[in-house]
Structures are given as C-alpha cells and as structure tokens.
C-alpha positions, 0 to 999 in steps of 0.5 A: 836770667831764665834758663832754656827748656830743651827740646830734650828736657821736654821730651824726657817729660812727655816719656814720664808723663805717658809712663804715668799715665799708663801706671794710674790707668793700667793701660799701656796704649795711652800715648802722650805726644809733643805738639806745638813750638817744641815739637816745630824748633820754634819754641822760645825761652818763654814757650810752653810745652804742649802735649796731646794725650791718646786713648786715655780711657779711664772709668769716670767716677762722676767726673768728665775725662778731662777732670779725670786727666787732671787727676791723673796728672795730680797723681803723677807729680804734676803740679797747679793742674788746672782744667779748661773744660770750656775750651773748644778742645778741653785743656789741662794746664799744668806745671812739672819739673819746672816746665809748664 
C-alpha cells in the first residue's frame, strides 16, 4: 500500500527547496513554484510533484544552468538528480524527502 503525498508535504518541500536554493546562491529572489497536478488537486497517489525554479542565476563554472541547478539540488539534500538538458524546457528529475 503506498502512501499519499499531500498537498501540504508538497508544499512544505517547495518552501525547503527555495530556502536552498537562495542559501547556495546568496540570492534571496529566486523563488520555487508548485505547478502541474498538485498544484491543480488533480494529483494521484502515483503523481509527481513538478516545480518551476524563477531567477536562479548562479555563475556557470563550465557548466549550463541547468547543470548548475542540479548541483545546487545535489547540495540541498535532493537525491537521483538527473538533467534532462535535451528537453524542449530543460528538466531536472529528482527525489527528496521521498517525493519525486
């Protein structure tokens, strides 16, 4: 039997995600933002949660922002981070506190 993700388990993620983000950048105006089937009340118990990052401008050290973001991810706890750079939006796949 799995166990429901809530909305608010969800939300308490995003809000740990941008805390993180804004630590490992020092820029407190990049916000994180819930979209897709939590953020509608569609969400099932096999749904994921998606998030949009905002103003994540972090020097690229040789990397693209995308790969940045993953390791800045990879800094904050987040787990199997994975870039999809190829993406018509570039994605970052992830797993933290048990919610994908």
């Amino acid at each position: 039997m799995s166990t429901r993700i809530n909305n608010r388990d969800v939300g308490t993620l995003r809000q740990i995600i941008q805390e993180n983000l804004q630590r490992y950048t020092d820029a407190p105006i990049i916000t994180v933002h819930l979209i897709g089937s939590f953020e509608s009340g569609l969400s099932t118990n096999n749904s994921d949660a998606d998030f949009t990052v905002f103003n994540f401008a972090q020097p690229y050290l040789g990397g693209t922002p995308i790969e940045e973001l993953a390791k800045a991810l990879r800094w904050a706890g987040c787990q199997s981070v994975m870039t999809i750079a190829s993406a018509r939006v570039p994605i970052v796949k992830f797993v933290a506190w048990g919610i994908q």
